[in-house]
C-alpha positions in Angstrom: 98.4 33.9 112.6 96.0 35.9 110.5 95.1 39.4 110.6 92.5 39.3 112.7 95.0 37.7 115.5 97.7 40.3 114.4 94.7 43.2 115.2 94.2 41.3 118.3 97.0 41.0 119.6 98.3 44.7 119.0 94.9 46.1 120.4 95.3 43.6 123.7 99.3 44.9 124.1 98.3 48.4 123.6 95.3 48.0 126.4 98.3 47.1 128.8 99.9 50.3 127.9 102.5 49.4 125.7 104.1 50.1 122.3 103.4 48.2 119.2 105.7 49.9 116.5 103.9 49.5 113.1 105.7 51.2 109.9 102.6 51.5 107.8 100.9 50.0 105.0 102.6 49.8 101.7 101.7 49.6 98.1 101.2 46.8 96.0 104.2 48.3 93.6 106.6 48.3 96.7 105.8 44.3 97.3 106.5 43.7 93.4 109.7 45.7 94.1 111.2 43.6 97.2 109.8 40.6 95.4 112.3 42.0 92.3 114.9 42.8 94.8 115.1 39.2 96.4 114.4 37.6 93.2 111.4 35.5 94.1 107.7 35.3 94.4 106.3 36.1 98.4 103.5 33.9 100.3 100.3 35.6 99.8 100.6 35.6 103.9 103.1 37.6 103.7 102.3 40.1 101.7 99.0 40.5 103.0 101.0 41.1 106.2 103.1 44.0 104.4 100.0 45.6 102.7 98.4 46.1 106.4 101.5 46.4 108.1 104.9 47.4 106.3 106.2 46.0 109.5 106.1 45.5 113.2 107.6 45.5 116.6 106.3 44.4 119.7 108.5 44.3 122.7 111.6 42.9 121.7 110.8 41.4 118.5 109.8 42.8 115.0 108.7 41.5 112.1 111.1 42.8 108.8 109.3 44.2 106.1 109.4 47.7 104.2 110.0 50.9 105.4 108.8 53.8 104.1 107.1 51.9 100.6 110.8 51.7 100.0 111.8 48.0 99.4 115.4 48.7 98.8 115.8 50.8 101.9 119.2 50.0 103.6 117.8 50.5 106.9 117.2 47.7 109.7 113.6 46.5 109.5 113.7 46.5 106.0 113.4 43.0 104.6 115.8 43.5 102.1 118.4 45.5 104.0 118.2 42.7 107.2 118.4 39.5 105.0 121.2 41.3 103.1 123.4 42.1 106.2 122.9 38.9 107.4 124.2 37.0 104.7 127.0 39.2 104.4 127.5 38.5 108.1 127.0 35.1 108.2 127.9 33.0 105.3 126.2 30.0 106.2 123.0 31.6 105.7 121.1 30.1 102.1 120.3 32.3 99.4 116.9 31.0 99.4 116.4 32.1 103.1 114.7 36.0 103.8 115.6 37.4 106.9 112.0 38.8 108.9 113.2 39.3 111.7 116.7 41.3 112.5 117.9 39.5 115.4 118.5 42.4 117.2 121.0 44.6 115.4 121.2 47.9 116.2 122.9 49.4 113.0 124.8 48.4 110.0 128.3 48.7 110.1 
């Protein structure tokens, strides 16, 4: 899916009257900064997708990414903060797996 789907896609929910959470563009620095913070390089796709987008929800599923051009934000949502938690949680999960998509959690505990 490319941004012009993405645009679609949010423009067709939104004409049926729902909610498509988007947390806003962020910089170039703050994709260098979660690509720091995990330790590796992103797909261009990717961070194409967080320049445009920060990251998304529609419905019941998001899209991880950064919050507030903070990559290191502890927050669900956040890239970082989701794949973090979730290998914390679940041990099982590689390092060399991101988390994009929170599976749901509410909070961090």
């Amino acid at each position: 899916m490319n941004q012009d789907d993405i645009e679609r896609l949010i423009r067709k929910i939104r004409s049926n009257g729902h909610e498509v959470w988007i947390a806003g563009p962020v910089s170039p620095e703050a994709i260098a900064g979660l690509e720091s913070l995990i330790g590796s390089q992103l797909p261009s796709s990717y961070k194409a997708f967080l320049a445009a987008y920060g990251g998304l929800g529609i419905y019941d599923s998001f899209v991880s990414g950064i919050l507030d051009n903070d990559p290191s934000r502890m927050e669900v949502g956040g890239l970082y903060a989701d794949t973090m938690f979730l290998r914390e949680d679940a041990s099982e999960i590689p390092s060399s797996l991101l988390i994009i998509d929170d599976s749901g959690s509410e909070e961090y505990s």
